[in-house]
C-alpha positions in Angstrom: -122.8 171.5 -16.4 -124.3 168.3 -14.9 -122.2 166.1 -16.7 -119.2 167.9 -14.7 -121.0 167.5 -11.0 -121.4 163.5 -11.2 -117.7 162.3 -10.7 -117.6 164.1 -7.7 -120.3 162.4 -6.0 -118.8 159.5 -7.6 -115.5 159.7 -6.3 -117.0 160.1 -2.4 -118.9 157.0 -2.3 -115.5 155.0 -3.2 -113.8 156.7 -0.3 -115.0 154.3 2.5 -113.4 151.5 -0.1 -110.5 153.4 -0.9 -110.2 153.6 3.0 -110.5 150.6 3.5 -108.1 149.2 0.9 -105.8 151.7 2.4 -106.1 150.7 6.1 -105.3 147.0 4.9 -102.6 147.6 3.0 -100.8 149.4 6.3 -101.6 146.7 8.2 -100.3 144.3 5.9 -96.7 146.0 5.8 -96.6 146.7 9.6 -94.1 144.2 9.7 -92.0 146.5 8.0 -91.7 149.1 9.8 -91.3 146.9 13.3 -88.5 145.2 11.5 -86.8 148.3 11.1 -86.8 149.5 14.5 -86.2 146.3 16.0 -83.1 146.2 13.6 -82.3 149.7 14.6 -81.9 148.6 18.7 -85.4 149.0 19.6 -86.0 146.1 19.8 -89.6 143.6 20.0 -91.6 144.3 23.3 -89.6 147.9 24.1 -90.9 148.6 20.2 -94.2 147.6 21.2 -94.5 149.2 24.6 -93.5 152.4 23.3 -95.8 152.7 20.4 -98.7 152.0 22.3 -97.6 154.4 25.1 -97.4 157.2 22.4 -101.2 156.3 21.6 -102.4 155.5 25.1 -101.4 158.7 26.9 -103.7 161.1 24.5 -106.2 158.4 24.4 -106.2 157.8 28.3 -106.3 161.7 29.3 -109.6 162.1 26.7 -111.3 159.0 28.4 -110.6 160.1 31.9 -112.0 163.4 31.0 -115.3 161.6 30.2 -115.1 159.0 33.2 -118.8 159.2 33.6 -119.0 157.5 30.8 -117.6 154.9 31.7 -120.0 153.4 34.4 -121.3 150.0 33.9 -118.3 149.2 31.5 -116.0 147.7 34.0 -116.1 144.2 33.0 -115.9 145.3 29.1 -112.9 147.4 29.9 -110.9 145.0 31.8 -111.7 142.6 29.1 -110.4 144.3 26.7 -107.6 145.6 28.7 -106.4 142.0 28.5 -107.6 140.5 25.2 -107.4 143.6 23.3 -103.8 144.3 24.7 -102.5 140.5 24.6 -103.7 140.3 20.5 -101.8 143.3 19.5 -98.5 142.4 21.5 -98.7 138.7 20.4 -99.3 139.9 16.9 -96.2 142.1 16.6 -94.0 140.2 18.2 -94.7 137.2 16.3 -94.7 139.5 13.5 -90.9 141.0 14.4 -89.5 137.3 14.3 -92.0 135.3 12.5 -92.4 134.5 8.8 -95.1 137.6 7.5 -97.5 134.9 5.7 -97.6 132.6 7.9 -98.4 135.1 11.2 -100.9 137.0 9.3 -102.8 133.6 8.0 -102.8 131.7 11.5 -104.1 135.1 12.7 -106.8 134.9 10.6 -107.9 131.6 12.0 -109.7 134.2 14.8 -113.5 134.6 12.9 -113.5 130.9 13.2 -112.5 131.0 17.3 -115.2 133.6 17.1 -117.8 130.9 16.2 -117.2 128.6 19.1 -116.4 131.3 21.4 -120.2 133.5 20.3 -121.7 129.5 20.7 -120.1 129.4 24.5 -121.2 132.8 25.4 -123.5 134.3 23.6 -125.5 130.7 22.4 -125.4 131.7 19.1 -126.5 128.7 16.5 -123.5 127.5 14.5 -125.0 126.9 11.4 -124.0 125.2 8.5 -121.3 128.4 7.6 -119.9 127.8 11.0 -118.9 124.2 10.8 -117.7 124.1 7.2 -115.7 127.3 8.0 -114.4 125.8 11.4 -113.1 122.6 9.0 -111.7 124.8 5.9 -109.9 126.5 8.8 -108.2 123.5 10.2 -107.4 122.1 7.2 -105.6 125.5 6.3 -103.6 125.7 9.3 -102.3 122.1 9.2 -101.0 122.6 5.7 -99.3 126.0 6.4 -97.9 125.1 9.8 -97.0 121.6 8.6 -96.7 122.4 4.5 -97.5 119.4 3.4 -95.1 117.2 5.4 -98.4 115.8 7.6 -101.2 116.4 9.8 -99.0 117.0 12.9 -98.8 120.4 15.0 -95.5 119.5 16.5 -94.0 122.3 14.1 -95.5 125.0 15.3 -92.9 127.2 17.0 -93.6 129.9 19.3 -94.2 132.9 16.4 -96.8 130.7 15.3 -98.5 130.4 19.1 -98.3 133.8 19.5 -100.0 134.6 16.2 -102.9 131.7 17.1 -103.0 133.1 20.5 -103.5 136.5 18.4 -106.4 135.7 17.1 -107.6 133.7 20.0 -108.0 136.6 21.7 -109.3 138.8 19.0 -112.0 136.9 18.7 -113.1 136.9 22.5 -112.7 140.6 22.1 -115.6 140.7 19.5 -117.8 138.9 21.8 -117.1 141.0 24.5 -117.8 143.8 22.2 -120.7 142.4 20.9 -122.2 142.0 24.4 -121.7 145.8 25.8 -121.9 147.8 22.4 -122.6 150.7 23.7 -119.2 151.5 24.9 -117.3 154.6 23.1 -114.7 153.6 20.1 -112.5 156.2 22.2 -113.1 154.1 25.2 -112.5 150.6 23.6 -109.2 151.9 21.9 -107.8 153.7 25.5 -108.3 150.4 27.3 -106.3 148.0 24.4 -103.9 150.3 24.1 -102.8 150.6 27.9 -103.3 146.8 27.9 -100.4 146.4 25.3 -98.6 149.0 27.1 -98.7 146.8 30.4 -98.5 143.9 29.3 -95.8 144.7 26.9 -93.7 145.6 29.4 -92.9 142.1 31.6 -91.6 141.4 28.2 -89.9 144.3 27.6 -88.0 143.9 31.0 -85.8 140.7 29.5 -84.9 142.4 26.5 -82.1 145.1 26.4 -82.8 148.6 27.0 -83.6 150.6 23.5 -80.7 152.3 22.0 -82.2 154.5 19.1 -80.5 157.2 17.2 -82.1 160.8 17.3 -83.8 160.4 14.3 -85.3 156.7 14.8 -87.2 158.6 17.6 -88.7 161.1 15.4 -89.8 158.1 12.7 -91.1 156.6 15.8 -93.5 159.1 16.7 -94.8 159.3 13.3 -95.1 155.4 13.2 -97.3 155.3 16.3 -99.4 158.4 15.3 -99.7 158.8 11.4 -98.9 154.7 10.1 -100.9 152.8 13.2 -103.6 155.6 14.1 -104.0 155.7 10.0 -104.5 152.5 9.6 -106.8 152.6 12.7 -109.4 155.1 10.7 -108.9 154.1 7.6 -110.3 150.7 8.4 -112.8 152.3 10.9 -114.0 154.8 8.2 -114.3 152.2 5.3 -116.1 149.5 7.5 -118.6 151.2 9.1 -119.4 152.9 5.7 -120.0 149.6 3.7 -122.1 146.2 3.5 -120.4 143.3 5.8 -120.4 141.7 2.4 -118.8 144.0 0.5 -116.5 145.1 3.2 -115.4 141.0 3.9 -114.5 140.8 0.4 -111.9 143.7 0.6 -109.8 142.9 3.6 -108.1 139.8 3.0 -106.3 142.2 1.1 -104.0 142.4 4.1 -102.7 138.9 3.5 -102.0 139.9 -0.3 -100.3 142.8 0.9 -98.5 140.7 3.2 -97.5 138.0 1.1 -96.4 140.4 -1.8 -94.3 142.6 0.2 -92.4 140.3 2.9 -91.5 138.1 -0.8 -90.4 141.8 -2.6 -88.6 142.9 0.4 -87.8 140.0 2.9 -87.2 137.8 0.0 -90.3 135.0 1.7 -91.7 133.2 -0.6 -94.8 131.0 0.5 -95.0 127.2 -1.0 -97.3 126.3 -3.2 -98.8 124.0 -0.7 -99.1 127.1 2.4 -100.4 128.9 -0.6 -103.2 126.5 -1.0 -103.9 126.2 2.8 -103.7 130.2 3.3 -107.1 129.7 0.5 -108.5 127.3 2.6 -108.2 129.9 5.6 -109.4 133.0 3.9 -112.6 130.8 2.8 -113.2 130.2 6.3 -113.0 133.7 7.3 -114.9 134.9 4.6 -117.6 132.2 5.4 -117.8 133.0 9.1 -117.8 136.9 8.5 -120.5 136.8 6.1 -122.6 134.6 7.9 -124.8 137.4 9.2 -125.5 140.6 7.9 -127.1 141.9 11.6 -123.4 141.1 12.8 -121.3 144.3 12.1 -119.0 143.4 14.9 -117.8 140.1 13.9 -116.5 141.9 11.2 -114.2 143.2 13.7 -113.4 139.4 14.5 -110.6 139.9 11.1 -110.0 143.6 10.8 -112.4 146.6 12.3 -111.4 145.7 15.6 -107.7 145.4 14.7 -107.9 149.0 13.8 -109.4 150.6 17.4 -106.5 147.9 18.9 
C-alpha cells in the first residue's frame, strides 16, 4: 500500500519544474504565434495593443477594486507603467520582424544591465560574478550582432535595438521591484500591461488598421488569455516554488526553445560563431542570476518578471 502513495507525492514536487519548463517553452515560441497574426493583417503594434488590452481590462477593473492598496506605490506603478510596458512592446515587435535567436539572446543581455543599474541605485557591490558576467556578456553580443566579421556595433539594426532596449528596461524593472516589494503581483501585472497597451498604440497609429477574419479573432482571445496568461503562471508558479539555483538553470530553456523552433519552422539557422557567443551570454546570465541566493527578484531580471509583464 505505501509503495503505491509515493509517486504521487513525487510527481507534485516536479510540478513547479514541470511549470516552469512549461512557461519557457511558451515563451520561447511566442514568436510564433505573433507571426501568424501579423501575417493574417493584424499586424505588429495593433497585435500587441490588443493582446495586452484583452489582459489589462480584467486586470485593471480587479486593481481598481482594491485601490487602497495601492497607496504609496505611485512611483513603482508609473515605473513600471513605462519599463514594464516599453520591454514587452519592444520585445514583440522585434520579435515579429527580427531573427528569433538573436532577439531572444540580446534580450538576455538584461541580468547583466541589472548589475550596473542595482550598483547605480540600489549601491549594491559588483563582485567578482558581476564583472566577469558584464565581460562574457559583451563578448557574446559582439559576436552575435557582428558574427564573427569584427568587434563593430555598426550592424545592429533596429530589431536588435529594440530587443537591447528590451532588456534594458527589464532590468530597471527589477530594481524598481526590488525596491517596493510589497506591491501585489496583480498590481505589478495591471500597470505593465496598460503600459504596453499605451504605449503600443503611437505605434499602432502608423501601421494599417487590423483586418482579421472571424475566426483569427477567436484564436486571438485565446492567445492573450490561455498562451500569454499561461505562460505568465507557469513561470510564476515554478519560480517562486524552487531554489534561484535550480530555477536559473531551467530557463535558458527559452533560448533552446527558441533556437530549435524558429530553425524547424522559420527555417533560421544560427552560425556556429552566434552559437558560440549566445554561450557566452547565457554564462553571463546564469553568473549574474545566481550571484545571490537572498535575490529572488533578479531572477525576474531573465524570466519571473517576463511572466507578470
Amino acid at each position: 500500500m505505501h509503495q503505491n502513495s509515493h509517486p504521487a507525492p513525487a510527481l507534485r514536487r516536479s510540478f513547479p519544474a514541470i511549470a516552469l519548463l512549461l512557461g519557457s517553452s511558451l515563451w520561447g515560441v511566442l514568436w510564433w504565434p505573433l507571426r501568424y497574426f501579423h501575417g493574417a493583417g493584424l499586424h505588429g503594434a495593433w497585435l500587441i495593443f490588443t493582446v495586452y488590452l484583452l489582459l489589462a481590462l480584467p486586470a485593471g477593473l480587479w486593481s481598481w477594486r482594491r485601490r487602497h492598496e495601492l497607496r504609496r506605490h505611485g512611483r513603482t506603478l508609473v515605473g513600471l507603467f513605462l519599463l514594464g510596458g516599453w520591454t514587452n512592446v519592444a520585445f514583440m515587435l522585434a520579435l515579429v520582424h527580427g531573427e528569433v535567436v538573436r532577439v531572444l539572446l540580446l534580450f538576455y543581455l538584461s541580468p547583466v544591465w541589472a548589475i550596473f543599474s542595482a550598483r547605480i541605485f540600489l549601491k549594491e557591490a559588483i563582485g567578482w560574478r558581476g564583472v566577469l558576467a558584464a565581460l562574457l556578456a559583451v563578448a557574446g553580443s559582439a559576436l552575435v550582432v557582428s558574427n564573427g566579421r569584427g568587434s563593430s556595433f555598426a550592424d545592429l539594426d533596429m530589431n536588435d535595438l529594440l530587443a537591447i532596449s528590451s532588456g534594458f528596461a527589464f532590468a530597471l524593472s527589477n530594481v524598481i521591484l526590488r525596491a517596493d516589494t510589497a506591491l501585489g503581483d496583480v498590481h505589478r501585472a495591471t500597470a505593465v500591461w496598460w503600459g504596453c497597451v499605451l504605449l503600443a498604440l503611437p505605434f499602432a497609429l502608423f501601421q494599417r488598421l487590423p483586418a482579421l477574419s472571424l475566426p483569427d479573432y477567436g484564436y486571438l482571445l485565446a492567445f492573450s488569455w490561455l498562451w500569454i496568461a499561461g505562460a505568465t503562471v507557469a513561470v510564476q508558479f515554478g519560480v517562486a516554488r524552487m531554489p534561484v539555483s535550480v530555477s536559473a538553470v531551467i530557463m535558458p530553456f527559452e533560448v533552446v526553445v527558441g533556437a530549435l523552433s524558429a530553425w524547424w519552422l522559420a527555417g533560421e539557422a544560427p552560425t556556429l560563431l552566434e552559437s558560440f557567443g549566445g554561450a557566452l551570454i547565457l554564462t553571463a546570465a546564469l553568473l549574474q542570476i545566481t550571484r545571490s541566493q537572498g535575490h529572488p527578484v533578479l531572477l525576474g531580471g531573465v524570466e519571473m518578471e517576463k511572466g507578470d509583464l
